[in-house]
C-alpha positions in Angstrom: 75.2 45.9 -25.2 72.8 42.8 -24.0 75.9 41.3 -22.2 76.6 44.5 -20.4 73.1 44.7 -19.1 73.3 41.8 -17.8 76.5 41.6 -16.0 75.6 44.7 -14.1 72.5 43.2 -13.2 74.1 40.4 -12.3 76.4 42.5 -10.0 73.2 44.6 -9.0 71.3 41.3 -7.4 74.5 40.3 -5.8 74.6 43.1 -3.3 70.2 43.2 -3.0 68.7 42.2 0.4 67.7 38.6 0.8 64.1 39.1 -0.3 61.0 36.9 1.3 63.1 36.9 4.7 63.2 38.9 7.7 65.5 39.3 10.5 63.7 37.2 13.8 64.6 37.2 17.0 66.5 33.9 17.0 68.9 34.7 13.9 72.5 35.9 14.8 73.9 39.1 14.0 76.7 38.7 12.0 77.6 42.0 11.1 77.6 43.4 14.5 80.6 40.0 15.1 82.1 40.9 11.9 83.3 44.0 13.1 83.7 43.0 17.0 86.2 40.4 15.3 87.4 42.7 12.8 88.7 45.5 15.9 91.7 45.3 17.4 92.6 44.2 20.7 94.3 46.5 21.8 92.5 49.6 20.3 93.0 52.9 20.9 91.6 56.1 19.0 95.3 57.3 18.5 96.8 54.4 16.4 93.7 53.9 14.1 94.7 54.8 10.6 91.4 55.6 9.8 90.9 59.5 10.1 94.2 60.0 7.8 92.7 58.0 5.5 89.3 59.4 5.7 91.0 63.1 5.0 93.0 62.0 2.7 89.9 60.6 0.9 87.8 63.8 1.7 91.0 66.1 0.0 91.6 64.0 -2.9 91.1 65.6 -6.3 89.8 63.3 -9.3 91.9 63.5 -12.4 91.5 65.3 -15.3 89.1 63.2 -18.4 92.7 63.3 -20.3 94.6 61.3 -17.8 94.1 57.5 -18.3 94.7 54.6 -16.1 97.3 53.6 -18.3 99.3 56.3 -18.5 100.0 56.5 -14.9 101.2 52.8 -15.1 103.4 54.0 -17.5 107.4 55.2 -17.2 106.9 58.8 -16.9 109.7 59.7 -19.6 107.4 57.4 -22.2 104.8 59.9 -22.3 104.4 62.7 -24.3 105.6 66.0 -22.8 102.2 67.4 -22.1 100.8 64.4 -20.1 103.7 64.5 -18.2 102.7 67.8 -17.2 99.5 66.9 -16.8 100.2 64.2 -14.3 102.5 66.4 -12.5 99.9 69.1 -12.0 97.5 66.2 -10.5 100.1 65.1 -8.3 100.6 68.6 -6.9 96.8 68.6 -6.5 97.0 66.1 -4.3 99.9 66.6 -2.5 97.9 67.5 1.2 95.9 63.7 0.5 99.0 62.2 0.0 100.9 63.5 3.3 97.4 62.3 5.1 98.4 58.5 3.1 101.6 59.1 4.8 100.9 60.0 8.1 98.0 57.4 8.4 100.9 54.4 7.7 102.8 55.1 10.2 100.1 54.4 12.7 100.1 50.1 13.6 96.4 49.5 11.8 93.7 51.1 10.0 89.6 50.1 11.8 86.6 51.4 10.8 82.9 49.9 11.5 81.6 48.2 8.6 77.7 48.6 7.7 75.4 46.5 6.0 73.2 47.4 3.3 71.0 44.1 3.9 71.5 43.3 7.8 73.9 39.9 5.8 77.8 40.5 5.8 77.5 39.6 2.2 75.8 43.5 2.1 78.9 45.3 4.2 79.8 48.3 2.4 83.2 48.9 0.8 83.2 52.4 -0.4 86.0 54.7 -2.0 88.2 52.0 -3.0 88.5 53.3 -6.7 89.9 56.5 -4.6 92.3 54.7 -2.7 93.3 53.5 -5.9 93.8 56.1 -7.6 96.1 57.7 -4.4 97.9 54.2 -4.3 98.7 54.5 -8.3 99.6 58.2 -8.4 102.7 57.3 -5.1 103.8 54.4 -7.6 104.1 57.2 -10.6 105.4 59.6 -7.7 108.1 56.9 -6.9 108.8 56.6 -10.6 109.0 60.3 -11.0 111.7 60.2 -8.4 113.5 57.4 -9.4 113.9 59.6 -13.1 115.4 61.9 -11.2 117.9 60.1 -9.6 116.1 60.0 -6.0 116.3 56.1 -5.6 116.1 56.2 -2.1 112.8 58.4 -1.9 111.3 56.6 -4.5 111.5 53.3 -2.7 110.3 55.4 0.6 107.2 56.1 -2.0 106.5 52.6 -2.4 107.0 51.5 1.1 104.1 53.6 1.6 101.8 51.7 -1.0 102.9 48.6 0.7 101.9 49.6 4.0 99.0 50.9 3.4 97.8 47.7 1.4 99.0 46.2 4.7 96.5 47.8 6.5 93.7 46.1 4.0 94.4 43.0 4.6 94.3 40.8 8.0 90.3 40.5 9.2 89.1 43.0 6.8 86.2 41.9 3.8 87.2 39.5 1.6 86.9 42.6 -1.1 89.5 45.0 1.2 92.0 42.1 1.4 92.1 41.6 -2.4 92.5 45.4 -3.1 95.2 45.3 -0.3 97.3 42.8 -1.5 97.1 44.0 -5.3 98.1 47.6 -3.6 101.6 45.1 -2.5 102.2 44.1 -5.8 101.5 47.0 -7.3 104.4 48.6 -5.0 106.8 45.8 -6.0 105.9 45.6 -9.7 106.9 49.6 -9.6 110.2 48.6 -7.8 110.9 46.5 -10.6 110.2 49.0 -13.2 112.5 51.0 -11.3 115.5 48.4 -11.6 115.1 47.9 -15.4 114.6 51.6 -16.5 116.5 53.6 -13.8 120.5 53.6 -13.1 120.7 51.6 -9.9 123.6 50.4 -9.1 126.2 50.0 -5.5 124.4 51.0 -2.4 121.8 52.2 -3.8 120.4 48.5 -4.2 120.5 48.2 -0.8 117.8 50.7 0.1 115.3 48.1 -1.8 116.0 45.6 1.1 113.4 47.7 3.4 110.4 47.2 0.6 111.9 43.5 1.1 111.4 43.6 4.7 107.6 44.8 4.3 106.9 42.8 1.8 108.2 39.6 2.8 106.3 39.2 6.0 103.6 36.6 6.3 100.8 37.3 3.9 97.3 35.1 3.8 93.6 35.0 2.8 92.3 35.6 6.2 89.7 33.6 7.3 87.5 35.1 9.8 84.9 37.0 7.0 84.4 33.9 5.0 83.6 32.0 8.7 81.1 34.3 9.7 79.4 34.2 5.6 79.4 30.2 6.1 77.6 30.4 9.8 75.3 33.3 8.6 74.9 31.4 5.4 73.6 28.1 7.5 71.2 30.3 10.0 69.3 31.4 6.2 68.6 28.3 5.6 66.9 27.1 8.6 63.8 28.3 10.5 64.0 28.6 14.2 60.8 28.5 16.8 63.4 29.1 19.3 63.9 25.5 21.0 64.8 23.9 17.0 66.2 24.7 13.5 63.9 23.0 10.5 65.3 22.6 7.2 63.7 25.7 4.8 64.1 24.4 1.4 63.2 28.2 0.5 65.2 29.7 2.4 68.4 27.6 1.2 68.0 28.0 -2.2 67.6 31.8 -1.7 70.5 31.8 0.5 72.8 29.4 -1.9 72.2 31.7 -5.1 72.5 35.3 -3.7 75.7 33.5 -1.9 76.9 32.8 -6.1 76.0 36.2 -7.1 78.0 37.6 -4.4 81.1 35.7 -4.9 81.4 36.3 -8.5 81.0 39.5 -8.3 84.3 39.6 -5.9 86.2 37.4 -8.7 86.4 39.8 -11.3 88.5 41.6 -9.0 91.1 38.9 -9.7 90.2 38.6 -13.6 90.8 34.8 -13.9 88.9 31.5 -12.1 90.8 28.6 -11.5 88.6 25.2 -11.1 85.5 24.6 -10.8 82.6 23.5 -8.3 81.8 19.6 -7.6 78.6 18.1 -7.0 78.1 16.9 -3.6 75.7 16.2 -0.9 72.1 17.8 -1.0 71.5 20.2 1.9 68.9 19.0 3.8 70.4 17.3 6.5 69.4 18.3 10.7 71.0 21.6 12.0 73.6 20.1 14.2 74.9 17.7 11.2 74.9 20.8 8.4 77.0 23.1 11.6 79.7 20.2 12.4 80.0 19.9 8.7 80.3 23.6 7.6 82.7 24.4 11.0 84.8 20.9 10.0 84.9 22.1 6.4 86.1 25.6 7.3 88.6 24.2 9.5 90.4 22.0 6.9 89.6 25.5 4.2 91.5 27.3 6.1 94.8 24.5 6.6 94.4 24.1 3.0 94.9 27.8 2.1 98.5 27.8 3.9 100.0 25.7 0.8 101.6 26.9 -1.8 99.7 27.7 -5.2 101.5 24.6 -6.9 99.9 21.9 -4.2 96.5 24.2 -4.3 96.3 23.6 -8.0 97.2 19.7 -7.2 94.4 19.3 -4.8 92.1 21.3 -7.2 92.5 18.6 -10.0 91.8 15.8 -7.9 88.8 14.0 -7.1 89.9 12.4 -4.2 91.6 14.2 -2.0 90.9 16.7 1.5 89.5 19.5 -0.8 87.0 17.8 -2.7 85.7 15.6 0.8 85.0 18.9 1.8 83.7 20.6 -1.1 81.1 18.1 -1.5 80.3 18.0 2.2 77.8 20.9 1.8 76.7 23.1 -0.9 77.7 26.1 1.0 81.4 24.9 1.2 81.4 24.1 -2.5 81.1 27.8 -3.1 83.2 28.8 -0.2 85.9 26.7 -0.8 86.2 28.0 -5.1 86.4 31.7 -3.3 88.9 31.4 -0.7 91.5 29.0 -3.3 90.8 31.4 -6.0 92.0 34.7 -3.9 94.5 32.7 -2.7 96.4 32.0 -5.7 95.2 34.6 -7.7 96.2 37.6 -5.2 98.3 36.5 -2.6 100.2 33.4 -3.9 100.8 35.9 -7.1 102.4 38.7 -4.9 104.4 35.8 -3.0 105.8 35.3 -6.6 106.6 38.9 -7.1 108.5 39.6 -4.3 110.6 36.1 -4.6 111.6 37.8 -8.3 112.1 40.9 -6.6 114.5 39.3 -4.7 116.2 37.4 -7.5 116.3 40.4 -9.8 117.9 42.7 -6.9 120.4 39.2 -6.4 121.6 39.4 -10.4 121.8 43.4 -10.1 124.5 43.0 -7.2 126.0 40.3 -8.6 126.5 42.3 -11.5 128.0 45.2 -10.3 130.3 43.6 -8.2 131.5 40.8 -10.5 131.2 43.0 -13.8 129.1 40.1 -15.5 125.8 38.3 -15.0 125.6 35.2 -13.5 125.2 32.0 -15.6 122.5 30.7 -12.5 121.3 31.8 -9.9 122.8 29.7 -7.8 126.2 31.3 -8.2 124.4 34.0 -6.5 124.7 31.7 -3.4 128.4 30.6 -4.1 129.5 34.7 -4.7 127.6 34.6 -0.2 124.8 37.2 -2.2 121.7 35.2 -1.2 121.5 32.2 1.7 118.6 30.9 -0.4 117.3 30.6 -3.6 113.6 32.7 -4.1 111.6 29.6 -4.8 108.4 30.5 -6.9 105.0 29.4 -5.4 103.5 28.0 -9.1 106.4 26.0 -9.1 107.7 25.0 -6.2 111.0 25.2 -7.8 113.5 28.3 -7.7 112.4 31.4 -9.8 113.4 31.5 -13.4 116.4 33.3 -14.1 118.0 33.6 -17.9 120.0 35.7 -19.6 118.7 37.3 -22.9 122.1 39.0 -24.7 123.4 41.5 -22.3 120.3 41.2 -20.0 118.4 38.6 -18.4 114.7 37.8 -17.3 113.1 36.8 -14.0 109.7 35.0 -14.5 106.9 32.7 -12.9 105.2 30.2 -13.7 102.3 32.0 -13.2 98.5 31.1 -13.5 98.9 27.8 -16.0 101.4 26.4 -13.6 103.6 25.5 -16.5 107.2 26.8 -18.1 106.3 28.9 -20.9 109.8 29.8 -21.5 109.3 33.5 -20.1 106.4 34.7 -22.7 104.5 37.1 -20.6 101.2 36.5 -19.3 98.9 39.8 -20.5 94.9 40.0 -19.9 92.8 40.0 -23.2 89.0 41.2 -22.7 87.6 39.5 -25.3 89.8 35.9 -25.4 90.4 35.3 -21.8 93.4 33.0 -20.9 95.9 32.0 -18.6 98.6 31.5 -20.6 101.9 32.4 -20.3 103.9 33.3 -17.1 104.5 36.0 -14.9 107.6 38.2 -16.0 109.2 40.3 -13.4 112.1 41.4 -15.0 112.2 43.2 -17.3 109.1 45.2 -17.0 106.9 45.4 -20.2 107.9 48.0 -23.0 103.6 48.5 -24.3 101.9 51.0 -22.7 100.0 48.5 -20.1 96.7 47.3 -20.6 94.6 47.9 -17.2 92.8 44.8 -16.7 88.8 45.0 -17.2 87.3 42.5 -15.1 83.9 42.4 -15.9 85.4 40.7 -19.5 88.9 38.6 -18.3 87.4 35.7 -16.2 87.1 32.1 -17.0 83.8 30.4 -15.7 83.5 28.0 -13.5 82.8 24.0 -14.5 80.7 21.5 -13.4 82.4 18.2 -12.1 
């Protein structure tokens, strides 16, 4: 009970106004460039996702205190009968939010204007996103529903949707909104893959995965441009401007440098694991002009070092002597900065990059499967048989996927978050003994009801170098 207290407080704290300072006339309005930076172009009212969205929101109906998360995850013909039903008579509830999901992904991005609770984009608001959630989880079980039925084809249309519409959550959105986005994409694909192992997909009806492919595939990144504007908004807290110079505020810095912590821990439970750990570096009280070059430098090389794969970011992340730690310990600020932006990297994006590489692999052995009547020994007979041009390569690796056969089926696995073979024994969250062990198994899906992560429990601390 203790520890609950005080992980909501600390969550509490790390959205709370940044007390002893007010805005002046000389500090820079960061929200108001967030969401300059955040619009498009080339706006216009009519391709803006965001009224479907907002109705669909406004329409949705909450499930009933019966349904559980987990059941939803679930294969809908391992439930019992009457939560079947149950589900069913939810999804007809919300069939007029859904066709509002719908409509709002075919439009080419979703904008709205963010607001601050504390004038800091640390404070930007990111409401309903247990809703959009829940909508995102009941098309997957829709999909599945389909797929039960036979309707392959409309189930993948189903999770095209998901994927789109996490499409529209990432790019310059929050740091929060991307990470919900891109677990929205894997969610789709981990669906697809259910689909594969528990439905009867086989000829061209493999072929209408290739679209989810398509979607998925395309370039998918941590974007920068939030975690910019936190480091310059971050530096302007800890200085005090007369209007003609910046002085170092001790104060202010420390204030600055632990609501900064609070914040950014709060947004790694959303992951449910921490890789590495900080370093002790420089102190901060250097002039204005040298802490600025620093921070935009450091950024600069953040954001270069972000575009590797999750194998070379957990290299650089167990070395003392490389780009990464030069600029960790160039400012305080970075040090925190830096542990945020390689953390969502690996944890959310580099993890979907994996899933969709076994996607493609599983959907390589299905074909070669029905048209050879076996399964391949390798998945490089894939390539000999012209099925695949290359190999899906898996970003914990940076080696091909893992393909075996088991008996008369096969897996398709990661590494995964310990960067290391464990021979395909799947990776599952444990509340109470956190770990990172094990690898990511795509194929076949899991036969337990699924556990929903709780991330206030599943994440690993960070250490002191």
């Amino acid at each position: 009970m203790v520890k609950k207290v005080v992980l909501n407080v600390i969550v509490y704290l790390a959205f709370q106004p940044f007390g002893g300072f007010a805005r002046g006339e000389y500090l820079t309005d960061y929200v108001s460039i967030f969401n300059q930076q955040a619009k498009p172009s080339n706006y216009d009212k009519g391709d803006n996702a965001a009224s479907d969205y907002d109705k669909a929101i406004e329409l949705f109906h909450e499930a009933g205190i019966s349904i559980e998360k987990e059941d939803i995850r679930c294969w809908p013909n391992e439930l019992k009968e009457q939560k079947q039903k149950e589900i069913e008579k939810w999804l007809q509830q919300n069939d007029s939010a859904i066709e509002h999901v719908l409509a709002g992904t075919q439009k080419p991005y979703y904008w709205k204007k963010m607001k601050s609770s504390n004038d800091s984009i640390t404070g930007i608001s990111t409401s309903n996103l247990g809703t959009k959630e829940d909508l995102m989880r009941l098309l997957c079980y829709r999909a599945k529903l389909k797929a039960v039925h036979g309707d392959i084809a409309g189930a993948v249309e189903d999770l095209a949707v998901v994927c789109k519409f996490g499409k529209h959550m990432t790019g310059p959105k929050t740091v929060v909104e991307q990470i919900v986005g891109v677990s929205f994409q894997r969610q789709a694909v981990e669906t697809a893959l259910m689909v594969l192992d528990r439905a009867e997909v086989k000829g061209e009806e493999l072929e209408v995965f290739d679209s989810l492919l398509q979607i998925c595939k395309a370039d998918t990144n941590l974007d920068f441009m939030p975690l910019r504007l936190i480091a310059e908004e971050s530096l302007q807290w800890a200085y005090i401007s007369d209007g003609k110079s910046m002085a170092f505020s001790e104060k202010g810095f420390h204030n600055r440098r632990s609501r900064l912590n609070l914040h950014f821990h709060n947004l790694f439970y959303r992951n449910g694991i921490f890789l590495g750990g900080f370093r002790k570096g420089h102190e901060a009280d250097m002039s204005y002009a040298i802490a600025e070059k620093s921070i935009m430098q450091g950024m600069d090389e953040l954001e270069h070092i972000c575009r590797l794969e999750a194998w070379q970011l957990h290299q650089l992340m167990n070395d003392d002597l490389n780009v990464l730690a030069i600029t960790q310990r160039s400012h305080p600020f970075l040090n925190t900065i830096a542990l945020v932006a390689l953390n969502h990297e690996i944890c959310a994006f580099e993890r979907f990059k994996a899933y969709v590489e076994g996607l493609e692999a599983t959907l390589g052995v299905l074909r070669f499967a029905d048209e050879e009547g076996r399964l391949p020994e390798g998945l490089d007979e894939l390539q000999h048989a012209g099925i695949m041009a290359l190999l899906p390569m898996d970003p914990f690796s940076g080696d091909e996927i893992k393909y075996k056969k088991v008996g008369d089926s096969f897996t398709i696995y990661s590494y995964g978050l310990d960067f290391d073979d464990d021979a395909g024994k799947r990776w599952v969250a444990n509340y109470l003994r956190p770990s990172d062990d094990g690898d990511l198994v795509m194929f076949p899906s899991p036969r337990k009801k699924p556990k929903v992560m709780n991330p206030l429990f599943d994440v690993r601390w960070p250490k002191t170098q």
